[in-house]
VEXRO-257517 format. One record per residue (C-alpha): residue in one letter; x, y, z. Coordinates in steps of 0.5 Angstrom, whole numbers, plus 500, padded with zeros to 3 digits. Example, Ala and Ser with C-alpha at 12.3 -4.5 7.8 and 13.67 -1.06 7.14 Angstrom:
<recs>
A525491516S527498514
</recs>
This chain:
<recs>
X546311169X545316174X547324172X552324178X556318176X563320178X566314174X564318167X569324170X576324166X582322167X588325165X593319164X587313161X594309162X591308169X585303166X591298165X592298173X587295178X589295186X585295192X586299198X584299206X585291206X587292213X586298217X593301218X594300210X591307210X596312214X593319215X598324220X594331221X599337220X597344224X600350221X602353228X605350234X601349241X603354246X604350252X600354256X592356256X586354259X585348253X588342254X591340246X591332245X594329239X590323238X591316234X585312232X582306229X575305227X572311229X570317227X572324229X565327231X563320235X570321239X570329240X563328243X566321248X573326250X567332252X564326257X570324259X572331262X564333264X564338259X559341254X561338246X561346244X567346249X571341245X574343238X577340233X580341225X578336220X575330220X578324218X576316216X574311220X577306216X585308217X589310223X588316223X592321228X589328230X589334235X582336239X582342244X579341250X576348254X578347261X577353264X574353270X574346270X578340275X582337269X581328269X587325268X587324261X590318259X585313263X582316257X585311253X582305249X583299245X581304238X584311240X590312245X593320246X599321243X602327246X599331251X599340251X596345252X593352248X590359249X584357244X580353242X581349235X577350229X575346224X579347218X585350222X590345219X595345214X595338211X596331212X600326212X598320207X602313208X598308204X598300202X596298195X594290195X591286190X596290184X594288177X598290171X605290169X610294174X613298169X606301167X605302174X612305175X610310169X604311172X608314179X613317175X607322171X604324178X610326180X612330175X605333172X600332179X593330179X587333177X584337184X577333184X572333190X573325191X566320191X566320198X564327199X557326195X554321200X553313200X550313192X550321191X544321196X548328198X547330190X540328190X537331196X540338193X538337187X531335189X531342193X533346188X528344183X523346189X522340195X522343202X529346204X533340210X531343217X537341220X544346219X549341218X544338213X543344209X551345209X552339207X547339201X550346199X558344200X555337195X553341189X558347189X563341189X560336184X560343179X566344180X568337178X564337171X568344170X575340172X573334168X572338162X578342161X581335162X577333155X580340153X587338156X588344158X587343166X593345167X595349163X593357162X588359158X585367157X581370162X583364167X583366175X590363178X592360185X597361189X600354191X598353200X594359199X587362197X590367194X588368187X589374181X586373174X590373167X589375161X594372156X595366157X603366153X605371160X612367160X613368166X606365169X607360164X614358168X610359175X605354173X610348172X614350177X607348181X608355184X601358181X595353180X589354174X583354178X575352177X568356181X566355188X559357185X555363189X554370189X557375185X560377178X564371175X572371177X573370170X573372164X575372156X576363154X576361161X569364163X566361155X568354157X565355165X559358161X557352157X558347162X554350166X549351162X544345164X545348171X542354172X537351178X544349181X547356180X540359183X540355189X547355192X546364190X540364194X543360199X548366201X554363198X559367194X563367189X570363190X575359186X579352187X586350184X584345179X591342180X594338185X601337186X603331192X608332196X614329198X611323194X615316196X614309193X616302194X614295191X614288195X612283192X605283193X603291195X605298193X607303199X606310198X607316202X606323200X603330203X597333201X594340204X589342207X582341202X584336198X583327197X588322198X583318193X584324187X591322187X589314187X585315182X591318177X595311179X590305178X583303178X581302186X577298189X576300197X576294201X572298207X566298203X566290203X567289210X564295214X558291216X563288221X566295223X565295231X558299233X560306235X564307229X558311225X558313219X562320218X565324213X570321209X573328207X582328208X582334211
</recs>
């Protein structure tokens, strides 16, 4: 068994082995609507186009909407990259300053077509966006409905384990085994994106087998001494000392704050008293990780360990489940799934027969 199996990650509701579904049957069974936290302007010297696409990657249609327009790549910006396997709606950015504008809709093809059509004073960047919007059909339900509705029923009311998802380690943990081997002393990857993307792996798998613990533990949402807390939609955090603060402890179940797990790197551990112990000792065996993502230049940052979908719907047909809730940015519609059944992804079945252009790209839901 390979040290990176994500399978051996526990799960806070067990009852979810008695449950089996399979997502991404049909392409439009897995829904994503990109939300920004701001408004176009309606002005500015960058077009802002509100994309729908289907079996492409958002990296590939960025460099394909440059070469529409006749302009470098650099000039197209965009906020998170979104799965090809979905339909998936997005906004991209295009600097036309200077430039004679095409007409946009002739950019229009049988995978992706513009949604709206605006403009903005500056360029988009990756990670300016508030969350998404998932509407996702489940197939191939087994299990008895009232486990499944129980099931439902525990997210809506306890949330989900905050997990980096499987897809975020690369086909087979390639991500997890090429950081590994470069931590143990192989030649640093010569590309950038490469090496932040290795970085971005293990930092990630780290805080997994922290979260995975204090699920063990049955603590991962609760408060424990020395614990750092997350304000919920913000990176705003602050440490606790006493776990029985009666006013934390209504916070935390009301969803407004968050216990959280390390984003590893420079600096002094955010945490201190039962928390740090427990961080400490899950970490121990990953010293030359730690070492790496420090010499690296990371620094120190904590995740929420918990993560509560939003307006969460349901409806059962007679053959499939519909969901459709809301996550923020940063987060996996599959870490949601995962608290729901045991899933087989049908894109991985039948992505040898996914058009050519459509290459491989993250599968991150941000």
């Amino acid at each position: 068994m390979s040290q990176f199996d994500f399978s051996v990650l526990a799960r806070a509701n067990p009852a979810v082995l008695n449950c089996n579904a399979s997502i991404r049957n049909q392409t439009e069974h897995f829904q994503v609507d990109e939300q920004l936290p701001f408004e176009p302007e309606g002005q500015g010297g960058h077009v802002m186009l509100r994309i729908q696409k289907t079996h492409t990657n958002t990296d590939w249609l960025a460099k394909q909407l440059a070469c529409f327009a006749n302009v470098a790549e650099v000039a197209v910006g965009f906020a998170g990259m979104k799965d090809r396997h979905a339909v998936t709606t997005q906004w991209f950015t295009v600097n036309m300053e200077g430039m004679e504008e095409p007409d946009w809709y002739q950019f229009d093809s049988e995978n992706w077509q513009i949604k709206q059509l605006t403009r903005h004073n500056k360029k988009l960047k990756r990670g300016v966006l508030s969350g998404n919007h998932f509407k996702i059909t489940l197939a191939d339900l087994q299990g008895e409905q009232q486990q499944w509705q129980q099931n439902l029923q525990r997210i809506q009311q306890q949330g989900v384990p905050n997990y980096f998802a499987e897809q975020r380690f690369g086909h087979n943990h390639a991500n997890l085994e090429r950081a590994d081997a470069w931590f143990q002393g192989a030649k640093a990857p010569k590309k950038r994106q490469q090496r932040s993307i290795y970085l971005s792996a293990a930092r990630s798998w780290l805080f997994n087998l922290v979260l995975s613990k204090r699920i063990e533990k049955g603590n991962w949402n609760q408060i424990i001494s020395g614990d750092v807390m997350q304000l919920a939609g913000t990176h705003s955090s602050f440490f606790v000392a006493d776990e029985q603060d009666e006013d934390l402890v209504e916070r935390l179940q009301t969803f407004d704050i968050h216990p959280t797990g390390p984003l590893w790197g420079r600096g002094e551990a955010l945490t201190k008293l039962s928390s740090l112990k427990l961080e400490q000792q899950v970490l121990e065996a990953w010293s030359s990780w730690q070492q790496g993502l420090e010499k690296a230049g990371l620094k120190q940052e904590r995740r929420a360990l918990r993560l509560y979908p939003e307006q969460l719907t349901w409806q059962f047909t007679d053959t499939t489940l519909e969901l459709a809730f809301y996550l923020p940015a940063g987060s996996y519609a599959t870490a949601v799934l995962r608290e729901l059944a045991q899933i087989t992804d049908a894109s991985q079945r039948n992505s040898v027969s996914a058009p050519p252009f459509s290459v491989v790209g993250a599968l991150r839901e941000d």
